[in-house]
N, C-alpha and C positions, 0 to 999 in steps of 0.2 A: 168776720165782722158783719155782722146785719146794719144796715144802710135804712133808716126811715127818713127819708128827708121829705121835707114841706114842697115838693114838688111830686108830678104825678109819678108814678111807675109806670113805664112804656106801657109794658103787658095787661094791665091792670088798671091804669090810671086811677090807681089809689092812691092817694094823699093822707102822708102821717107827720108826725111831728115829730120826733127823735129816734135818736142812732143808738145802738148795742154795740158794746166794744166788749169782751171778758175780760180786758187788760186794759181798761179805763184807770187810772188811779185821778182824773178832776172832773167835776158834774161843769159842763159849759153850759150855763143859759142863759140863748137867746131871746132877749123882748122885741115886738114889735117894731119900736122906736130905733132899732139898731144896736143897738147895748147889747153889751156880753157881759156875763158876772163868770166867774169861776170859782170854783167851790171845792177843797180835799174835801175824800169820800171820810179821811180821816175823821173831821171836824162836821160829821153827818151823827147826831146824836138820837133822834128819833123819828120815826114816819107815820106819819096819820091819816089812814086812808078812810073815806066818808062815801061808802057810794049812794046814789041816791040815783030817782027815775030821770030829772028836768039833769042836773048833770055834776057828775063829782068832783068830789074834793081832797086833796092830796097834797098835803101840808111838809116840807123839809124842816125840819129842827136845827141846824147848824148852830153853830157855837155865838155866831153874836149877831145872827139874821133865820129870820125864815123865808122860806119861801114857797109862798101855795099857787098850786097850778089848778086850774078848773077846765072841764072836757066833760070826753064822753067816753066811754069802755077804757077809763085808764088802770083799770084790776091788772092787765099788761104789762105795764108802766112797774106798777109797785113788785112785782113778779124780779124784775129786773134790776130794781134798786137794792132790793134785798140780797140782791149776786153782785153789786155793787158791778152791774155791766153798763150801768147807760152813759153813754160816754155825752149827751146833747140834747137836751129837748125844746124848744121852740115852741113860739105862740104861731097860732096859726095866721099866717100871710091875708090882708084885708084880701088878693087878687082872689083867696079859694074860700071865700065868709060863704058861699054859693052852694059849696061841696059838704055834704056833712054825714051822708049816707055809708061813709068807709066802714071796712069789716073793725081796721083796727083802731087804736089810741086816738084819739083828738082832743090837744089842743086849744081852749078858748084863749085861757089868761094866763097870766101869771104874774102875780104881784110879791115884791121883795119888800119886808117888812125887816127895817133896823129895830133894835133894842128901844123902850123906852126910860131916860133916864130917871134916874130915882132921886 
């Protein structure tokens, strides 16, 4: 199990934002504010990846929310969604707004958008 957590790695004091599990069966994410949503990989219906230069866009389809995440190098990210391994992914921590130079995934936002009703 690969370990990304929002704190630095000893060796490297890189700072990522989520964790790889191959035997993930629930997407856990963390917002800023302390919230956890969880999510079956079941109920995961389409992924729309936007990459762009300022920073990309990576939208979850779920059954009656989405959810978009915006960072930087997240091509990583959807790599692993697609192997339905990410077991966590997290906004990045105000304490590392500082750090942004990492080789890998980062983390800006993520916003969880309900259904609109009709």
């Amino acid at each position: 199990m690969k370990s990304r957590g929002v704190e630095p790695k000893s060796e490297s004091n890189e700072v990522q934002c989520w964790g790889e599990n191959p035997n993930a069966q629930m997407l856990r994410v963390e917002l800023r504010d302390g919230s956890v949503n969880l999510y079956q990989y079941a109920w995961l219906e389409r992924v729309q990846f936007l990459p762009a230069e300022e920073a990309d866009s990576l939208t979850l389809f779920f059954n009656r929310q989405s959810v978009r995440i915006t960072g930087k190098k997240l091509r990583e990210l959807v790599s692993a969604l697609q192997r339905m391994a990410v077991e966590w992914v997290k906004e990045r921590s105000e304490q590392f707004s500082s750090i942004g130079s990492s080789d890998g995934a980062w983390v800006e936002t993520i916003q969880i958008s309900e259904p609109t009703p009709k």
